[in-house]
N, C-alpha and C positions, 0 to 999 in steps of 0.2 A: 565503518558500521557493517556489522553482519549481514545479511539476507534476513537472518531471523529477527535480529532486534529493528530493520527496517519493516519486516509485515505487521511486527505488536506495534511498533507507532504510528503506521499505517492505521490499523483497525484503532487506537484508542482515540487519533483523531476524528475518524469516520463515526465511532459511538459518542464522542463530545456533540458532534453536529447532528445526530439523530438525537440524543437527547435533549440537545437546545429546542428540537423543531417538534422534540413532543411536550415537554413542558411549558415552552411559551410560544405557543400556537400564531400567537396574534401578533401583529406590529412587524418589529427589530428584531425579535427572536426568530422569528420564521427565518426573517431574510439572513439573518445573520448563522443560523442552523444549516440552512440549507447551501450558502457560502462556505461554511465548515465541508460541510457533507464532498462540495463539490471538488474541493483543495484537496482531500483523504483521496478523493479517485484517481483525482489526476495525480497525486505521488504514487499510488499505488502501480498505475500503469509507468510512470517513470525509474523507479526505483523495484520492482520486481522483474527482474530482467535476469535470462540467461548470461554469466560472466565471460562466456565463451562467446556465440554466435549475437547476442544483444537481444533477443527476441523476450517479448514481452510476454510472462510466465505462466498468463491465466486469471481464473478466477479461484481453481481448486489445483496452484503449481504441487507436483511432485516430488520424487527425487530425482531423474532425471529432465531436462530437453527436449521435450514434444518436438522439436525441430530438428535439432543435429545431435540430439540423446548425448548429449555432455552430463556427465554427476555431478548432480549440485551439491556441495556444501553448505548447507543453511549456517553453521557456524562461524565459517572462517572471513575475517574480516578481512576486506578490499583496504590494499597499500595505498595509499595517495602519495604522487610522486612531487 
């Protein structure tokens, strides 16, 4: 999976869990919203990551590595060996 197609499932998971937690405010939806919410972050910080140096990419990542300025490829997808 790309870098790109990881940040859009990133974000539509994060917007599933904000819209659970503004439509059903009360109960199971909250908790279950804000569970959502909280799963979208922690991939986001997992899975947005420098393919080079590992460093984790931001909130607003670039085209380069704030770190060790490596050029990302938002396209190119990671080999699993």
């Amino acid at each position: 999976m790309s870098l790109r197609q990881k940040q859009i499932l990133d974000l539509v998971i994060i917007g599933f869990g904000l819209l659970l937690v503004l439509l059903w405010p009360e109960g199971p939806g909250l908790a279950v919203g804000l569970l959502v919410l909280v799963i979208g972050l922690i991939l986001n910080v997992v899975w947005i990551r420098c393919p080079k140096c590992g460093t984790w990419l931001g909130k607003a990542p670039g085209d380069y590595c704030h770190i060790c300025g490596a050029k990302l490829n938002w396209k190119e997808k990671k080999r699993d060996l």
